[in-house]
N, C-alpha and C positions, 0 to 999 in steps of 0.2 A: 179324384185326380184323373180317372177313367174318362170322365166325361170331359172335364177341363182338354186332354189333349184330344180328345174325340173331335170337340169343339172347332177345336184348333188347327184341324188337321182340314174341316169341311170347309170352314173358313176359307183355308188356303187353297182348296180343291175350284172351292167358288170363285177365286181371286183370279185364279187359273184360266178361269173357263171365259170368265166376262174380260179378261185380255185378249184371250184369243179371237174371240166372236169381234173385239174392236179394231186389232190389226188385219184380221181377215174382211172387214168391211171397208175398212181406209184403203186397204190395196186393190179394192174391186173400185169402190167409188174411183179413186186414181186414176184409175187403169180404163175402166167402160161409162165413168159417168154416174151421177148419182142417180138418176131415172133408168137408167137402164140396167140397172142391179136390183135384183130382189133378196128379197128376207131369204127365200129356198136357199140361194147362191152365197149369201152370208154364211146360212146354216152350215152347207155343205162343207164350205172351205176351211170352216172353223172345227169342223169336226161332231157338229151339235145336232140333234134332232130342232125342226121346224118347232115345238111344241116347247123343248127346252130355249131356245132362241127367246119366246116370247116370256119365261120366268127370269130371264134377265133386263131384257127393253120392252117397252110397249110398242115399239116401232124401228124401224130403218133409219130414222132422224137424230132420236135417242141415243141410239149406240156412237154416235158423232158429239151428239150437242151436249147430252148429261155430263156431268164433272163428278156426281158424288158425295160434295165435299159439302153437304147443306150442313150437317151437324158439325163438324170444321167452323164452317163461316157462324153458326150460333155461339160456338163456343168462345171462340175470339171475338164476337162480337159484347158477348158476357164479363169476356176477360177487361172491358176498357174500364178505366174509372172514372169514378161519375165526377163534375165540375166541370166539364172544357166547355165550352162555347160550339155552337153548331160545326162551324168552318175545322173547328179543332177535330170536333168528334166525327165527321167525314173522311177527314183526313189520315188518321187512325183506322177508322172503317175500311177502306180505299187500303191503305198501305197493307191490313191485316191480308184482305181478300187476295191482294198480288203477290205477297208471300207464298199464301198456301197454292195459288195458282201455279209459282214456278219453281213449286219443291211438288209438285204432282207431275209424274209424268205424260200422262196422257192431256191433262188440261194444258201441257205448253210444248205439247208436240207441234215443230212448227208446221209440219205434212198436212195437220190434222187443221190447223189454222185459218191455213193456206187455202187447204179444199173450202170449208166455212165460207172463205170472201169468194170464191170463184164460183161457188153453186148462187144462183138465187133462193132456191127451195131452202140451202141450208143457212143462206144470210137471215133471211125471212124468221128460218125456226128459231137461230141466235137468238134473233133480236125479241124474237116471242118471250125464249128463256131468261132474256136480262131482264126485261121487264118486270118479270116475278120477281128475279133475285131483287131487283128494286123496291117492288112492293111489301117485300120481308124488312129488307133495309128500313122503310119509312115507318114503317110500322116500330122498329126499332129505337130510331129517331124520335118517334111522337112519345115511345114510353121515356125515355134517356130525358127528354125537355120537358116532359109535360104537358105537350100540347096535343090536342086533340087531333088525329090524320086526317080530319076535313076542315080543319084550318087555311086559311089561304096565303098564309106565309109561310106555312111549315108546305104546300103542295108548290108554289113558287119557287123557294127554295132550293126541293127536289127534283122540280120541274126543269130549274138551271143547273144543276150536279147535274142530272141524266141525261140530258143534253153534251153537255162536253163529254160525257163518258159515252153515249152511242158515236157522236162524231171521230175520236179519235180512237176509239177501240174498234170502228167499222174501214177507219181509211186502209191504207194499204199497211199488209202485217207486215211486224218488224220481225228481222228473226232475233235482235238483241232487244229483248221484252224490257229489259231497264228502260230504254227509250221514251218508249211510251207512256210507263209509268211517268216518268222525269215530268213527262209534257204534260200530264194528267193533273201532276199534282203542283205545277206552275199555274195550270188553268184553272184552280181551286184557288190559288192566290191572286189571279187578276180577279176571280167573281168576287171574293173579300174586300179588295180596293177597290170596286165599283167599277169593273172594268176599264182602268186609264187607256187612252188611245194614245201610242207612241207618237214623239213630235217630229214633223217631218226635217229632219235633216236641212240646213240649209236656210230654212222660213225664219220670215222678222217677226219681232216681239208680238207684234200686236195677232200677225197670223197664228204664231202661236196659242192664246188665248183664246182662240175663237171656236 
């Protein structure tokens, strides 16, 4: 029982510490710039030793880009059941992953979002980090279908999912994250219908058709 709240207690001691190192780097980033903040300056603000800084992030980048929530997104990923169809099981996939994004606080901080689009350094690392989450995703994908991940319909596939999900998770942030979701997973159902192009208002039958 000793240990259990021991446990529990460091847990929360930890929980402590890697908040504070994140809001005291979001306010420096803010404030001077993402380059011109260092790890020291982080440390400091935060209350941390340089040495304890690095037992939480590997880096300056980290402390912004990481979410945490990898065994989260496994787990709900675990949780879908098997029969739906690609477009289904994306969709599910996609819906699970926005969930836990904006029941997390720090992953839908819009502060924290905000800086993301306006650094290039940390658009760049974003988009480095989606990429992995992607490549866990496919990898998930290939087990859930059956198809091998060097498939060229199952990499086509994910090729166009990740596609619309860097375009609209990179445009301008919303701070009502429904938003995006909405449009995310509208553009999941135009790639299912083969992307229909809207009929121009006004044009005759035949320009129609065309």
């Amino acid at each position: 029982m000793q240990c259990t709240t021991g446990g529990g207690v460091r847990a929360q001691k930890k929980a402590r510490t890697r908040a504070a190192i994140r809001a005291a780097a979001l306010e420096l980033f803010t404030r001077q710039g993402f380059s011109s903040t260092t790890v020291e300056q982080i440390a400091h603000a935060s209350g941390v030793s340089h040495t304890t800084f690095f037992r939480y992030f590997t880096s300056k980048e980290q402390v912004i880009i990481g979410d945490d929530l990898r065994a989260e997104r496994e787990a709900t990923f675990a949780a879908i059941p098997p029969g739906l169809n690609h477009f289904d099981l994306v969709r599910r996939m996609v819906t699970g992953m926005y969930e836990l994004g904006i029941a997390d606080e720090w992953v839908a901080n819009y502060d924290r979002i905000a800086l993301i689009h306006a650094d290039p350094h940390l658009r760049y690392s974003s988009q480095v980090e989606t990429e992995r989450i992607i490549s866990e995703a496919t990898e998930f994908i290939a087990d859930y279908t059956g198809v091998p991940t060097t498939d060229l319909h199952l990499r086509a596939f994910v090729a166009a999912i990740s596609g619309v999900m860097f375009y609209i998770a990179h445009a301008e942030p919303q701070a009502d994250h429904a938003v995006g979701m909405a449009e995310l997973l509208e553009a999941i159902d135009l790639l299912e219908q083969g992307l229909p192009m809207p009929t121009k208002q006004g044009s005759d039958e035949t320009h129609d058709r065309i």
